[in-house]
N, CA, C and O atoms as a printed pandas DataFrame, in Angstrom:
     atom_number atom_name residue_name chain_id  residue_number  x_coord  y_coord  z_coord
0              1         N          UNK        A               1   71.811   31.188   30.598
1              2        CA          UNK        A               1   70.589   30.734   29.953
2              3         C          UNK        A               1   70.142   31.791   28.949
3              4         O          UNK        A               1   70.326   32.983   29.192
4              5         N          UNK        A               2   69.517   31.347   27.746
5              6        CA          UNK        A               2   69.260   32.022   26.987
6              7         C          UNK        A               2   67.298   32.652   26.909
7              8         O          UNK        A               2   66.211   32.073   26.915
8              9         N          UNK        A               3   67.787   34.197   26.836
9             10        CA          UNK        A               3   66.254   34.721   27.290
10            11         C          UNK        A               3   64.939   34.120   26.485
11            12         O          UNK        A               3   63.781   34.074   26.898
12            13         N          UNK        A               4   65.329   33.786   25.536
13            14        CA          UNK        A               4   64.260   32.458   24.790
14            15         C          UNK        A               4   63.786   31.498   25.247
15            16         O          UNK        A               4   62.681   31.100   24.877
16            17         N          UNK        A               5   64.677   30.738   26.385
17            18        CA          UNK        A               5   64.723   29.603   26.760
18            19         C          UNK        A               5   64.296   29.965   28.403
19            20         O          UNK        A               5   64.166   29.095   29.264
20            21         N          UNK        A               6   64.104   31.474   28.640
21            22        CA          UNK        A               6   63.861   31.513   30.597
22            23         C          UNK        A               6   62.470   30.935   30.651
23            24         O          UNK        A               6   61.785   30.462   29.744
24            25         N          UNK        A               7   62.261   31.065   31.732
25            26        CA          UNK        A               7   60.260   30.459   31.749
26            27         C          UNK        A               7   59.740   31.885   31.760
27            28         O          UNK        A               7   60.272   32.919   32.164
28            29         N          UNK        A               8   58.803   31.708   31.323
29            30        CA          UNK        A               8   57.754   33.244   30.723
30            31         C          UNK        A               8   56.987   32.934   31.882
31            32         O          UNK        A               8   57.109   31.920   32.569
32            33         N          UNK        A               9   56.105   33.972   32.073
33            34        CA          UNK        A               9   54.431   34.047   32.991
34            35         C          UNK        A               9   53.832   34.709   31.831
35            36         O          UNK        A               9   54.180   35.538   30.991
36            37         N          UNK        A              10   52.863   34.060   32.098
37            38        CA          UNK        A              10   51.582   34.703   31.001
38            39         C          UNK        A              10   50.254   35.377   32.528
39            40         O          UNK        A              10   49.571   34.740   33.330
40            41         N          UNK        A              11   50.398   36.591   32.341
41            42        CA          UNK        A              11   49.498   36.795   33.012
42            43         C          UNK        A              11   48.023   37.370   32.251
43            44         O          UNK        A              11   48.010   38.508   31.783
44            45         N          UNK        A              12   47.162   36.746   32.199
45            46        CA          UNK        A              12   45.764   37.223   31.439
46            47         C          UNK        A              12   44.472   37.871   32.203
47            48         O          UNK        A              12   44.114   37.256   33.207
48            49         N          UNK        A              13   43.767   38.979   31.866
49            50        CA          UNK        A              13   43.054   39.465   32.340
50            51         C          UNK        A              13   41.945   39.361   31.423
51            52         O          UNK        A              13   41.917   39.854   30.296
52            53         N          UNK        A              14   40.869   38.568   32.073
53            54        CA          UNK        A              14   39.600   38.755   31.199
54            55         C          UNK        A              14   38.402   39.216   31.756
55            56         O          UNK        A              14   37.961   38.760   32.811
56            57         N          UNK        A              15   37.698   40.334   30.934
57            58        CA          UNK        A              15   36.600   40.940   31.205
58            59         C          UNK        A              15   35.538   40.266   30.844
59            60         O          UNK        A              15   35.649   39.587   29.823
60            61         N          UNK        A              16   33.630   40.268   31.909
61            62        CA          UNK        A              16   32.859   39.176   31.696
62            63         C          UNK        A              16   31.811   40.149   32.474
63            64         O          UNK        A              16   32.011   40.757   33.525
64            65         N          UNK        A              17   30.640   40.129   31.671
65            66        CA          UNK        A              17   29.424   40.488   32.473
66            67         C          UNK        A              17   29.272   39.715   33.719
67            68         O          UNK        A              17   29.345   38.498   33.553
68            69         N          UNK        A              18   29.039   40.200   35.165
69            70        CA          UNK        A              18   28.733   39.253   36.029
70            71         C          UNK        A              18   28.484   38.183   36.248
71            72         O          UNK        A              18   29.153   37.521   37.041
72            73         N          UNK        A              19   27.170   37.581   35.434
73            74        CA          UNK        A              19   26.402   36.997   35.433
74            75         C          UNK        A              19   26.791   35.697   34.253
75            76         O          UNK        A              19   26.299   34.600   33.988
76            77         N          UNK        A              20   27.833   36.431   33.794
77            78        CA          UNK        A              20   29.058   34.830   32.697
78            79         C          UNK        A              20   30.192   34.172   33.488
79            80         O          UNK        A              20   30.672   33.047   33.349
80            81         N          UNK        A              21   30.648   35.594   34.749
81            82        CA          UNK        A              21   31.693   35.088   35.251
82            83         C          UNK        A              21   31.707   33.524   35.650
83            84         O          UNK        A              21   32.717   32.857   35.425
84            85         N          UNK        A              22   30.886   33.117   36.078
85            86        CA          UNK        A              22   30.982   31.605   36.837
86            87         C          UNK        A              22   31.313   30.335   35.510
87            88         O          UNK        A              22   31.710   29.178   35.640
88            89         N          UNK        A              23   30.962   31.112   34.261
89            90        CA          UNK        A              23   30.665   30.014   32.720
90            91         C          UNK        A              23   32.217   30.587   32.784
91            92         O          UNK        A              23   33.083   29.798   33.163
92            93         N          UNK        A              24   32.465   31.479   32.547
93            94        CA          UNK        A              24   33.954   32.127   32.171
94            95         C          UNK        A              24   35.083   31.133   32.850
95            96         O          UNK        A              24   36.056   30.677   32.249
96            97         N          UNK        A              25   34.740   30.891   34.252
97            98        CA          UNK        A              25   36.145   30.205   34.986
98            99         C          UNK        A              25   35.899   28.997   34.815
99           100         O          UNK        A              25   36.890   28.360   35.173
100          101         N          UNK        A              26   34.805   28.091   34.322
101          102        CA          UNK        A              26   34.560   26.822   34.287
102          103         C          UNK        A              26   35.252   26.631   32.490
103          104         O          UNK        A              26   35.990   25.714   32.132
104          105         N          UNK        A              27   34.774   27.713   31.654
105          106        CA          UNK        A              27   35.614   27.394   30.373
106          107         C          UNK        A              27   37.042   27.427   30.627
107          108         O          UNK        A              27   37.698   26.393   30.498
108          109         N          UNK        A              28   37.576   28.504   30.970
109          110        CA          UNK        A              28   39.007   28.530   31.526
110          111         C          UNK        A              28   39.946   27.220   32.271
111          112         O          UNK        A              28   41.029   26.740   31.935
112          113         N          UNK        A              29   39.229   26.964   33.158
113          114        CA          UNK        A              29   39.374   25.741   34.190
114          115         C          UNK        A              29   39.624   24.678   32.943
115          116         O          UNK        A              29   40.812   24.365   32.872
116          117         N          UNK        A              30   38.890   24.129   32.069
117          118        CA          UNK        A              30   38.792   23.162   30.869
118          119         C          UNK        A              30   39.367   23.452   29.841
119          120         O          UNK        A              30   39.403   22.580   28.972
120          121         N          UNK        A              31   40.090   24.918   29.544
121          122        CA          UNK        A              31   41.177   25.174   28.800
122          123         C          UNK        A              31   42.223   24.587   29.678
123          124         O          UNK        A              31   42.599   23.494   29.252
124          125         N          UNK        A              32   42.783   24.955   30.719
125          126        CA          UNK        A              32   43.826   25.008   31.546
126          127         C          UNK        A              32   44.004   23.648   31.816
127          128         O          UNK        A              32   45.178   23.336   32.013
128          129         N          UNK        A              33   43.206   22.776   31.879
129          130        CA          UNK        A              33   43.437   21.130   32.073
130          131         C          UNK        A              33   43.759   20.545   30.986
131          132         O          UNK        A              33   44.399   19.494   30.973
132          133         N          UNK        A              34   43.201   21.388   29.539
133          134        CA          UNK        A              34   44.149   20.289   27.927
134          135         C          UNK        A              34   45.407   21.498   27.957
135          136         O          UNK        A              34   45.927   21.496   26.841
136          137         N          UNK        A              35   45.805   22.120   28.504
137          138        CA          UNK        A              35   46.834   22.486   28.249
138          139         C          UNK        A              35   48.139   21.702   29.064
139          140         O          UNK        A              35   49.252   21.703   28.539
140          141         N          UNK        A              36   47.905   21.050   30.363
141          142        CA          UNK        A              36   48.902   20.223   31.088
142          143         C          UNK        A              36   49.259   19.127   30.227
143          144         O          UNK        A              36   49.882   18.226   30.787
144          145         N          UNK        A              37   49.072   19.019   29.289
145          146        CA          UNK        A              37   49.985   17.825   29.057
146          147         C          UNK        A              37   50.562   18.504   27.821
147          148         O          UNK        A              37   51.163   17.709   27.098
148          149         N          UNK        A              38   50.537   19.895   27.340
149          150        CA          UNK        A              38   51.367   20.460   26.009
150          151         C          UNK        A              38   53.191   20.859   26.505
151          152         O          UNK        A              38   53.452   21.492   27.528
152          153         N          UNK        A              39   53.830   20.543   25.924
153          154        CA          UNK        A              39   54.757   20.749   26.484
154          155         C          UNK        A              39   55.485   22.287   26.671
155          156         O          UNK        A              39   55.395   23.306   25.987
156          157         N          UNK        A              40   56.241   21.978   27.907
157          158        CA          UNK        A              40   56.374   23.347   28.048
158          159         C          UNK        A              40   55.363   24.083   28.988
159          160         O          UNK        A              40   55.638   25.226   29.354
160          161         N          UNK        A              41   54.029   23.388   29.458
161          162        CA          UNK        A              41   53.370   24.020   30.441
162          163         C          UNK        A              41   53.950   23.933   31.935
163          164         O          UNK        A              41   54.382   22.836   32.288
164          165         N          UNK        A              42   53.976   24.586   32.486
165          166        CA          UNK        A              42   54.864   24.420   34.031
166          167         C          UNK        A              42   53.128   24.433   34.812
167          168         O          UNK        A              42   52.493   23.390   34.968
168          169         N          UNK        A              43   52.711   25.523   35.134
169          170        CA          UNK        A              43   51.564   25.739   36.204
170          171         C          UNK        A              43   50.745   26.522   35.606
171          172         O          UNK        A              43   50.923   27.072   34.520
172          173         N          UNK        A              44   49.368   26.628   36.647
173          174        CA          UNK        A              44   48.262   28.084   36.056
174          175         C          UNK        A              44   47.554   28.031   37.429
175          176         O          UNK        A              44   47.316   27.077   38.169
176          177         N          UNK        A              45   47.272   29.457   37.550
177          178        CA          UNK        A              45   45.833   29.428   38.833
178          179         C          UNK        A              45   45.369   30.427   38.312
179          180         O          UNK        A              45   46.005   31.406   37.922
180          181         N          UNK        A              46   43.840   30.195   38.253
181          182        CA          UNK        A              46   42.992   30.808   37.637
182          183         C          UNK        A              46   42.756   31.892   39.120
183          184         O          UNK        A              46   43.203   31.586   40.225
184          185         N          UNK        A              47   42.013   33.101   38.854
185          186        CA          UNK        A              47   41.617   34.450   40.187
186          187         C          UNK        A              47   40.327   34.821   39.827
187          188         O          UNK        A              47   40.142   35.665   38.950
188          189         N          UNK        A              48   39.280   34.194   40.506
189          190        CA          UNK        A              48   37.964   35.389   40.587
190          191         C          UNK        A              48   37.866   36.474   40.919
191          192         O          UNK        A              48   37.664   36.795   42.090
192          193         N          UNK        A              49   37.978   37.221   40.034
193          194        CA          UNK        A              49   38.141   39.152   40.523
194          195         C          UNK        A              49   36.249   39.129   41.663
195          196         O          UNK        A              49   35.132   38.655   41.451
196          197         N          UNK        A              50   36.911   39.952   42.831
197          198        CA          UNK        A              50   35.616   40.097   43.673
198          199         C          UNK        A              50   34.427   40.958   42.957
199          200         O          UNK        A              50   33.208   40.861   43.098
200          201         N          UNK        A              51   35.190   41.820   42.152
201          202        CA          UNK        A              51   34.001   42.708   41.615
202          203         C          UNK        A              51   33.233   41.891   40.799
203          204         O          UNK        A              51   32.652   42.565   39.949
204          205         N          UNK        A              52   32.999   40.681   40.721
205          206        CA          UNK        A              52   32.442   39.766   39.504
206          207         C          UNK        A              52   32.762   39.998   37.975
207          208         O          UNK        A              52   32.438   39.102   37.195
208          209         N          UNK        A              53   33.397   41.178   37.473
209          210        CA          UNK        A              53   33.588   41.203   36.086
210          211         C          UNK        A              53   34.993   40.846   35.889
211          212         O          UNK        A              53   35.257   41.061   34.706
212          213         N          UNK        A              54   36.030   40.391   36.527
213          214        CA          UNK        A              54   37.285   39.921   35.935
214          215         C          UNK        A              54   37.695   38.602   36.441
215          216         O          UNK        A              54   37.410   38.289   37.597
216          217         N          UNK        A              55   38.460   37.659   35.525
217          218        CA          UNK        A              55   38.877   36.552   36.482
218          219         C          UNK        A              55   40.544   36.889   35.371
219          220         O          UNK        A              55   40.922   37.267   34.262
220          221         N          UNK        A              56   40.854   36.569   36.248
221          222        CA          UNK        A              56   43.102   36.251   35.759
222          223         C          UNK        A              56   43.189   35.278   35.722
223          224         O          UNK        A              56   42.691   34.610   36.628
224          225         N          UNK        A              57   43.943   34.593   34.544
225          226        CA          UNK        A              57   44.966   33.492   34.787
226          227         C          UNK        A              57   46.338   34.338   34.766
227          228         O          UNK        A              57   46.606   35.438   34.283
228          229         N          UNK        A              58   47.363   33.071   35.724
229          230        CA          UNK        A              58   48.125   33.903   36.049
230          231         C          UNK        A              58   49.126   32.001   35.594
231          232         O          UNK        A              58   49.155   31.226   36.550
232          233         N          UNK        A              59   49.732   31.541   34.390
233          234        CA          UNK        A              59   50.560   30.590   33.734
234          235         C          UNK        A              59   51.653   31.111   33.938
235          236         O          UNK        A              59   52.018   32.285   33.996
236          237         N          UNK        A              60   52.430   29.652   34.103
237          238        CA          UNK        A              60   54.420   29.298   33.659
238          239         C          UNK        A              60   54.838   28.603   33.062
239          240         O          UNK        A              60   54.785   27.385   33.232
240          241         N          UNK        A              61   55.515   29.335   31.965
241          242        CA          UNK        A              61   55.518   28.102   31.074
242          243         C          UNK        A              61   56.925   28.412   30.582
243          244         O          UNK        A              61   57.575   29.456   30.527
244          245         N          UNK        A              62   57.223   26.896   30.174
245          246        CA          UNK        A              62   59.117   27.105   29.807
246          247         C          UNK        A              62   59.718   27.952   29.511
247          248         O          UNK        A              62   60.623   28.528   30.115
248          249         N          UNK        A              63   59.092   28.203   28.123
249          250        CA          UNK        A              63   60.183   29.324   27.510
250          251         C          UNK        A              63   59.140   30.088   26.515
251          252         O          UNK        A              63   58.122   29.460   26.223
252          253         N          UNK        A              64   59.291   31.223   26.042
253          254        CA          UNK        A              64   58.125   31.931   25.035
254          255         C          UNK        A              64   58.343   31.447   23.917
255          256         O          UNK        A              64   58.118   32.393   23.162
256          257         N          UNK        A              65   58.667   30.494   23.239
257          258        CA          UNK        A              65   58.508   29.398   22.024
258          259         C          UNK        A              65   57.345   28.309   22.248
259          260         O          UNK        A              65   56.582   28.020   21.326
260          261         N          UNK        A              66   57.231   27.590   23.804
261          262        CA          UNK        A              66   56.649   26.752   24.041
262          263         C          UNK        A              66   55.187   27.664   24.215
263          264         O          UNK        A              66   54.256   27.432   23.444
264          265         N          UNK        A              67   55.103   28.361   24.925
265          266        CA          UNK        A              67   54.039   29.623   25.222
266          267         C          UNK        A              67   52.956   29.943   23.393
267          268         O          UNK        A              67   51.784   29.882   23.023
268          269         N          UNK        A              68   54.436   30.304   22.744
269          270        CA          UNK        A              68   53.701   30.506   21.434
270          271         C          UNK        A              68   52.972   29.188   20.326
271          272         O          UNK        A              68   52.141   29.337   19.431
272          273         N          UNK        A              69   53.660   27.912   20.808
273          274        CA          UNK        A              69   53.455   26.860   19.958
274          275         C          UNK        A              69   51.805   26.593   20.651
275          276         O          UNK        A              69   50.778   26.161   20.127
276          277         N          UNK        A              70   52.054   26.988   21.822
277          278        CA          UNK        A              70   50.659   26.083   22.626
278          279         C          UNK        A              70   49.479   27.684   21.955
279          280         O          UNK        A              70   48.333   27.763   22.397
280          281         N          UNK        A              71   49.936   28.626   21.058
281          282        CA          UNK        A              71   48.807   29.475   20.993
282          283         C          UNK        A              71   48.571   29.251   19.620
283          284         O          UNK        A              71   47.741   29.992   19.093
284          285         N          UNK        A              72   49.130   28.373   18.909
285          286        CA          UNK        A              72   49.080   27.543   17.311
286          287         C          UNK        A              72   48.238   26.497   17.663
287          288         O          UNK        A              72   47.721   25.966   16.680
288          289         N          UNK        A              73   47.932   26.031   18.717
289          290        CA          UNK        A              73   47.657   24.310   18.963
290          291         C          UNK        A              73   46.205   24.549   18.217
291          292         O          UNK        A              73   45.887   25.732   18.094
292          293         N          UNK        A              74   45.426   23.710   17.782
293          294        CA          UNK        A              74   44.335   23.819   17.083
294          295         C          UNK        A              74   43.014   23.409   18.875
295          296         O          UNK        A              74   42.153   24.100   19.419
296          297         N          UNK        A              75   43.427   22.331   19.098
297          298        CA          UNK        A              75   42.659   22.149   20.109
298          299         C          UNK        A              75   42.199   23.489   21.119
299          300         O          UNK        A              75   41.132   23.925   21.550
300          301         N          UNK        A              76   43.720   23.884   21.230
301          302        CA          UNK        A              76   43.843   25.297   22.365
302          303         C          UNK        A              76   42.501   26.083   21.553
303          304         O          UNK        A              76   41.382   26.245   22.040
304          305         N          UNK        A              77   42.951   26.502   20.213
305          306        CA          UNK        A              77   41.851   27.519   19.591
306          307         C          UNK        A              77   40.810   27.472   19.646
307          308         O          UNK        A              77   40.081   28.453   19.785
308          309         N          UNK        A              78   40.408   26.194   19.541
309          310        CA          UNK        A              78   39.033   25.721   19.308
310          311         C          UNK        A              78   38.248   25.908   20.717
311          312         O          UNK        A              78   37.152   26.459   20.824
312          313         N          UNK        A              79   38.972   25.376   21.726
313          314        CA          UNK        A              79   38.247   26.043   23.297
314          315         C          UNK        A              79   38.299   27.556   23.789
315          316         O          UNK        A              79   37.546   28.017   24.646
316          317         N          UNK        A              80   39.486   28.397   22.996
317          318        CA          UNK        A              80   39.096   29.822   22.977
318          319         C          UNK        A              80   37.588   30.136   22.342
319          320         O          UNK        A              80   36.870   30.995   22.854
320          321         N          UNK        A              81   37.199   29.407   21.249
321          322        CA          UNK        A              81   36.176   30.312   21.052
322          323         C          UNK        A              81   34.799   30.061   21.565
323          324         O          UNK        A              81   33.890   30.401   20.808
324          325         N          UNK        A              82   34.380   29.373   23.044
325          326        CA          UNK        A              82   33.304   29.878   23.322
326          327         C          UNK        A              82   33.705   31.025   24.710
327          328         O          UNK        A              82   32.850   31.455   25.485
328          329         N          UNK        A              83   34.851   31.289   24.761
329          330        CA          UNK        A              83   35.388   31.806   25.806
330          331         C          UNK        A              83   35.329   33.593   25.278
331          332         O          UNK        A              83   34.930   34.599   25.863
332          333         N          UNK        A              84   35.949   33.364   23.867
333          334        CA          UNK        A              84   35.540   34.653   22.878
334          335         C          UNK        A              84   34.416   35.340   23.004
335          336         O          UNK        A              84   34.194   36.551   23.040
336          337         N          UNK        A              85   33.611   34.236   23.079
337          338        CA          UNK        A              85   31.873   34.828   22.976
338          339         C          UNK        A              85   31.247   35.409   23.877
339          340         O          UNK        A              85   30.378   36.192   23.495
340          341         N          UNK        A              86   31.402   35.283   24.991
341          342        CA          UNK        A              86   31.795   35.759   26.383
342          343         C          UNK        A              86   32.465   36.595   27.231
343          344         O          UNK        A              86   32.072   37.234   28.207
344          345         N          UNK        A              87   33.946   36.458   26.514
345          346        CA          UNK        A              87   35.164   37.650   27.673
346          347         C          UNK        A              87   36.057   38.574   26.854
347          348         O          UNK        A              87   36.669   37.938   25.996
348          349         N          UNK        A              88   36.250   39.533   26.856
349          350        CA          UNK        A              88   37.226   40.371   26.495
350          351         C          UNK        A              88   38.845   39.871   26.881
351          352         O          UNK        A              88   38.679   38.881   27.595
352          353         N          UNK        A              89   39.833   40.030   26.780
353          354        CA          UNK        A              89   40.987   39.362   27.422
354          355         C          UNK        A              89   42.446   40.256   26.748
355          356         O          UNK        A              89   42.781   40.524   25.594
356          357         N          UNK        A              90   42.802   40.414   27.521
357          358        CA          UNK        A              90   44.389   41.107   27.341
358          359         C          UNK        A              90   45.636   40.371   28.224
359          360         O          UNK        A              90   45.993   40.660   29.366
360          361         N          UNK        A              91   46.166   39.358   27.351
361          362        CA          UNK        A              91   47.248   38.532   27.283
362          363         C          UNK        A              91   48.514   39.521   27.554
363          364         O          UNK        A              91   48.637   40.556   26.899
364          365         N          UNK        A              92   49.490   39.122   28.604
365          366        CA          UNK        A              92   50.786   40.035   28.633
366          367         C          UNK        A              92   51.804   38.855   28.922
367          368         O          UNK        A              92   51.441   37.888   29.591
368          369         N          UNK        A              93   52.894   38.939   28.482
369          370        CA          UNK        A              93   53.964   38.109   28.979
370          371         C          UNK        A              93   54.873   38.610   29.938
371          372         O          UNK        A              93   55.164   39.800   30.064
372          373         N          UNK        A              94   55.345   37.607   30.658
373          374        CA          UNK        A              94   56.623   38.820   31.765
374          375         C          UNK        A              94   57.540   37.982   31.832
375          376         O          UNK        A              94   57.283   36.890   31.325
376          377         N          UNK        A              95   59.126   38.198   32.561
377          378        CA          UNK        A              95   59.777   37.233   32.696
378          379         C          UNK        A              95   59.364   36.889   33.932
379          380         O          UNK        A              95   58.289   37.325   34.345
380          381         N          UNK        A              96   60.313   35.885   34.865
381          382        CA          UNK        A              96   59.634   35.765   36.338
382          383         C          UNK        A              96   60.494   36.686   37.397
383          384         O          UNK        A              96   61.697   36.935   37.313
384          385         N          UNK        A              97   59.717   37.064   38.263
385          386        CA          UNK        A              97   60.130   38.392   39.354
386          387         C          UNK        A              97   60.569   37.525   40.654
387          388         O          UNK        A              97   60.971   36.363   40.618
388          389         N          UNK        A              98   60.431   38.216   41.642
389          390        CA          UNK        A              98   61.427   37.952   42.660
390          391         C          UNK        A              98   60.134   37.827   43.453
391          392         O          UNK        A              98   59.242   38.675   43.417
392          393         N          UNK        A              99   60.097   36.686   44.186
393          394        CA          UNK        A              99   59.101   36.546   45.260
394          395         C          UNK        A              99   59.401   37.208   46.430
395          396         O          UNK        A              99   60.569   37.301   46.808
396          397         N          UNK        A             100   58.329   37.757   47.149
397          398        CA          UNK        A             100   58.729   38.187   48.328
398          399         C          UNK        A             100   57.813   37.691   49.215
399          400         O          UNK        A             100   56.682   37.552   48.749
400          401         N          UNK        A             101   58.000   37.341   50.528
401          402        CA          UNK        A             101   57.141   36.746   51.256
402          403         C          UNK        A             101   57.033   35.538   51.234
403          404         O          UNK        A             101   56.197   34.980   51.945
């Protein structure tokens, strides 16, 4: 298989005053539902960090072509930006690891 074509994880970390976190995972949550039908989405589970200032998405998605087309999508953009207004965020890609447990 070609490393273009493996399935990526997108793991995202976004930073949120306390008191947004709960607006933060409900925007997220409503990103993450128009993204199931883009192709190339496999899964997502969103993580409420306990300290109240972080929540993760933790996505699988086909291949890092499909990953990048869905970060062109106009719709996608347009629900980033009340999420912008709100969270800090540092996007990383990985390939997929070895489960244990």
């Amino acid at each position: 298989m070609d490393a273009d074509d493996a399935p990526v994880v997108l793991i995202n970390v976004f930073k949120v005053q306390p008191e947004k976190q709960d607006e933060l995972i409900e925007l997220l949550a409503a990103l993450t539902r128009a993204q199931v039908g883009l192709p190339g989405f496999v899964s997502a589970t969103l993580h409420r960090g306990l300290n109240g200032k972080t929540v993760a998405n933790h996505a699988v998605w086909r291949s890092v072509e499909d990953w990048k087309a869905m970060t062109r999508n106009e719709a996608v953009a347009a629900a980033m930006v009340p999420i912008m207004a709100i969270a800090t965020f540092e996007p990383n890609l990985y390939e997929a690891g070895e489960v244990i447990g």
